[in-house]
C-alpha positions as CSV (number, residue, x, y, z in Angstrom):
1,X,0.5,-1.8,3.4
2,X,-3.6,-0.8,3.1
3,X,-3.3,0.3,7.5
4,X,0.0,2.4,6.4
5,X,-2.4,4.0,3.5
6,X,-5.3,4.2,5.4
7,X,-3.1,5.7,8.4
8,X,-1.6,8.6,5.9
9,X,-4.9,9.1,4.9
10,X,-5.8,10.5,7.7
11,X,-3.4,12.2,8.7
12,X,-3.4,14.3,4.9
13,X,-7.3,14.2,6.4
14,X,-6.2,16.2,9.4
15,X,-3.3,18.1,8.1
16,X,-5.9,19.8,6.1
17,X,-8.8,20.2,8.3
18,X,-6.6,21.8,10.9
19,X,-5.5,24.6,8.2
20,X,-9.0,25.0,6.6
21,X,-7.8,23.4,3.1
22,X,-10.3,21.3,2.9
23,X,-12.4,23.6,0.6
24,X,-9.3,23.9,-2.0
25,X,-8.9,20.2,-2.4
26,X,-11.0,19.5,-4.9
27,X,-10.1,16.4,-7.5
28,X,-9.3,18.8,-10.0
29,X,-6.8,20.9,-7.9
30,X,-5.3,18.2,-6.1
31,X,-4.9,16.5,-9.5
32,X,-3.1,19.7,-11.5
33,X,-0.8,19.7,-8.0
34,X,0.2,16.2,-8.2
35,X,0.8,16.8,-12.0
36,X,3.2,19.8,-10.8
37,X,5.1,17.7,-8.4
38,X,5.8,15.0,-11.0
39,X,7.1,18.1,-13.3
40,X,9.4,18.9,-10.3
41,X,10.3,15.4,-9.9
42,X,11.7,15.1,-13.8
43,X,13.5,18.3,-13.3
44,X,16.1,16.0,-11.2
45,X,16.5,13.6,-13.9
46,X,16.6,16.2,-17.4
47,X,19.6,16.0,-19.2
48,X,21.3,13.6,-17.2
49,X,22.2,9.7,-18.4
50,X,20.0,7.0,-17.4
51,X,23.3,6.2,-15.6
52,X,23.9,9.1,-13.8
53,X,20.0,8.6,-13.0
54,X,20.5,5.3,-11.0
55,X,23.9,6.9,-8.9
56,X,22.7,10.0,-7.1
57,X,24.3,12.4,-4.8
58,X,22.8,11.8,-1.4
59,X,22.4,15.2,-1.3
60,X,19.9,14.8,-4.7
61,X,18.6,11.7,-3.3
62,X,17.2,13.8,-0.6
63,X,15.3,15.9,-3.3
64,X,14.2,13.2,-4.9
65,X,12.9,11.6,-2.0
66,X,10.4,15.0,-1.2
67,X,9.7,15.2,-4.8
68,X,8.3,11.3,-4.2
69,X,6.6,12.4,-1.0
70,X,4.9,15.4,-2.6
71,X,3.4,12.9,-5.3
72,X,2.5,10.1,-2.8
73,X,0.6,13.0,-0.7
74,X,-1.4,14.5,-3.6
75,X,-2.2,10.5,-5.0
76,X,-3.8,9.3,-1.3
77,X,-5.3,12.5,-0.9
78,X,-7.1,12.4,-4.4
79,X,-7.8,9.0,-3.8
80,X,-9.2,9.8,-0.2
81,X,-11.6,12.5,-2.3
82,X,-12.9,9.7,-4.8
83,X,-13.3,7.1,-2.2
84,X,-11.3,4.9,-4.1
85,X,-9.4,2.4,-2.7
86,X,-5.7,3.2,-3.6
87,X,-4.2,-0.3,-2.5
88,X,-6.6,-2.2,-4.1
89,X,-6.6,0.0,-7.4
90,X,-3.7,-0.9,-7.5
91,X,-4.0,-4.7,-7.4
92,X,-6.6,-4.8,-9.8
93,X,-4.4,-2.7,-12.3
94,X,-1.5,-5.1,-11.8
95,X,-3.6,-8.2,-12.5
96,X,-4.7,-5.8,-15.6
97,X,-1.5,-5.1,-16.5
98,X,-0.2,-9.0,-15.9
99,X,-2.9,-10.1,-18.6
100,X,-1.8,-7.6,-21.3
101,X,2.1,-8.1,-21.0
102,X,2.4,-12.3,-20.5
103,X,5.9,-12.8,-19.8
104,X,6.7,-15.0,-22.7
105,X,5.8,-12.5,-25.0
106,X,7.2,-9.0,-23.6
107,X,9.9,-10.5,-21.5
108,X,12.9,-8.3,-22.4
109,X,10.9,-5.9,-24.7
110,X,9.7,-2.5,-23.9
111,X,6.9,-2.2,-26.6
112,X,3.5,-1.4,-26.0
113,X,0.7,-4.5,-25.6
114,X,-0.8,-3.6,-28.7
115,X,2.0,-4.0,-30.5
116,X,2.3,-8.0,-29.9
């Protein structure tokens, strides 16, 4: 998975570069972009049943699947900007993660780590 990352990273990298976007991707902008994509994303899924949420039309499945793409573009390319290292972020945030919710205390329970 890192090569398929570091493969979309540059071609966002290129994409870009060959339009001269460069200068308007800035942290900042690229972050309030991906924060507008996530909006669009929850549009598909407001006012609808977690139900209806796991059966959708292919046809919404479709704009889902863009909504995803959008995100995923605006993370690595953020990520590209910071130098961070998006696969292994997000390693380290799972080991993080696997200390503050131990199985045998959260398994089956949606409450927040400080609340065991």
């Amino acid at each position: 998975m890192p090569d398929a990352i570091d493969d979309l990273k540059q071609r966002l990298r290129q994409f870009a570069d060959e339009r001269h976007w460069d200068q308007f991707h800035s942290p900042k902008n690229l972050a309030m972009a991906l924060i507008v994509e996530a909006a669009e994303l929850v549009e598909h899924f407001q006012w609808i049943t977690q139900e209806d949420s796991r059966a959708l039309s292919p046809e919404k499945k479709a704009e889902v699947e863009a909504e995803l793409a959008d995100i995923m573009i605006y993370l690595v390319r953020i990520a590209d900007k910071l130098d961070v290292d998006l696969y292994n972020a997000a390693l380290a945030k799972l080991e993080q993660n696997a200390e503050k919710y131990p199985p045998e205390l959260v398994k089956g329970k949606s409450k927040k780590y400080s609340e065991y």
